[in-house]
N, C-alpha and C positions, 0 to 999 in steps of 0.2 A: 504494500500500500504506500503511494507514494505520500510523502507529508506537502500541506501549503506552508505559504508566506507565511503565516502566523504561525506555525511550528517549527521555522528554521533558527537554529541558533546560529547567531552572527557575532563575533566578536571584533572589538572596534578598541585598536591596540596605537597607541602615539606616545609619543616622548611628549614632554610636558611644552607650552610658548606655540612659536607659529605651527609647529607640527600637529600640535592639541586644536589648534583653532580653526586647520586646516580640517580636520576631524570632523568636529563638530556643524562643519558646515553643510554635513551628510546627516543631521539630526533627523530632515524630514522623511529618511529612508527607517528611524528607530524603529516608526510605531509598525512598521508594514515587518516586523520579526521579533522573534524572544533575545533581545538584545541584550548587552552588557557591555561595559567601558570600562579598559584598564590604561593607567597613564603614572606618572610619576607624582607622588605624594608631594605638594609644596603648600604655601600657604595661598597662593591663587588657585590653587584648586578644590581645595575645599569645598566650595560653592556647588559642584558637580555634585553631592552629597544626597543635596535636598533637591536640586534639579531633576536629578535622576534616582530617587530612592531606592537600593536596593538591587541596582546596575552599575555599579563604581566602585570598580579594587582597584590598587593601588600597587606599585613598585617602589623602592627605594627612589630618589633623586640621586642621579649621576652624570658626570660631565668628563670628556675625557681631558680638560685641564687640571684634574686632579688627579695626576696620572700615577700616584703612589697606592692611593685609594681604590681609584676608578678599576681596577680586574677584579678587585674583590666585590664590588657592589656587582660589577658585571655577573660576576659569581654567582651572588646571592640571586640576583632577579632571576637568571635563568633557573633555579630553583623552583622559585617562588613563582617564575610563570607556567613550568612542568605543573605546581600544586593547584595551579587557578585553572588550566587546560582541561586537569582531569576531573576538576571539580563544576568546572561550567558544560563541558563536552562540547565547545563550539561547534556547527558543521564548515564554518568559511570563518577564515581570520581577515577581517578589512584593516589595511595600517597605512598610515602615510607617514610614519619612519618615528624615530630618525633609530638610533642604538637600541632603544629600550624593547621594540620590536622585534629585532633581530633573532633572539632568541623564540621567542612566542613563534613565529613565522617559521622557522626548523623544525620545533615540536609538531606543529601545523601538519609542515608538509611530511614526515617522519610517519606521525598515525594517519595519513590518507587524506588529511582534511582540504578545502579548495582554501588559497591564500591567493589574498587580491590586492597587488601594493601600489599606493601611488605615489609616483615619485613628488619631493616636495615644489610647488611652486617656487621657493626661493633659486632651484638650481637653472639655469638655462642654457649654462651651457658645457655643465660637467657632473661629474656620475659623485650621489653620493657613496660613503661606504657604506653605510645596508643595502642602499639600491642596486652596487654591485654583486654585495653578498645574494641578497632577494633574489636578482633577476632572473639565478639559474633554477629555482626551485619556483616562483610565484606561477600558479594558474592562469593568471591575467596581471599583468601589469602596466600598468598606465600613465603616462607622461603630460605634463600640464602645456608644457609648451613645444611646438611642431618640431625644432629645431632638437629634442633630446632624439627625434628619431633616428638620428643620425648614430648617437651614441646606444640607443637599446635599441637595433634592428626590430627584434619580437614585440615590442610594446605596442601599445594602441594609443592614441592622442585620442581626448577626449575633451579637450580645452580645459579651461581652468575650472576650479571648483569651487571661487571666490564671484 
């Protein structure tokens, strides 16, 4: 029995700032699935709490200019995104990046599930690093501006999402 729209679990995975906003600007696709939003824990996020009751976990905050730090938080989130994976059982991981993704989108593609990445609007005319990493495993991946086609032959241009 095939499931609908309303019984697809969609997971909707971003690094915290313009990658989170760029997210969110996919809110009007929430209600149309059994959604859930993982992003990086700060005090501007909070807010996503009561926005979205009860569809918002959270990862460590990390940055790779804290590069004594940053493999261990790396560490820890892929973890922590393995425990939310198998706790939420997404069927499609949606991310528009940036690191914190990275992981979730391996686990993704590893159990079978569809992963749909889009690269960020900020780049135009150069490959981020998860974009790279992403591009060889993602189901669909999609680029904001016509010119990344050049750099992800396979992608789809879809314009932008602002």
């Amino acid at each position: 029995m095939k499931k609908d729209n309303k019984q697809k679990k969609v997971l909707f995975i971003s690094s915290t700032g313009g990658h989170l906003s760029e997210m969110l600007r996919l809110s009007p696709m929430f209600s149309k699935y059994d959604y859930h939003i993982i992003t990086e824990k700060t005090k501007s996020n909070m807010g996503l709490l009561e926005k979205y009751p009860g569809r918002v976990n959270f990862l460590v905050y990390g940055t790779k200019k804290d590069i004594l730090i940053y493999p261990f938080k790396l560490i820890y989130n892929s973890f922590k995104s393995l425990y939310f994976f198998l706790k939420i059982k997404p069927d499609v991981v949606i991310t528009t990046g940036s690191h914190t993704a990275g992981p979730m989108c391996c686990i993704a593609h590893l159990a079978g599930r569809k992963v749909i990445y889009i690269e960020t609007l900020a780049n135009m005319k150069t490959k981020t690093v998860t974009g790279r990493l992403v591009y060889h495993i993602a189901d669909l991946f999609i680029v904001q501006w016509e010119s990344m086609l050049k750099l992800y032959p396979k992608a789809k241009y879809w314009g932008m999402i602002y």
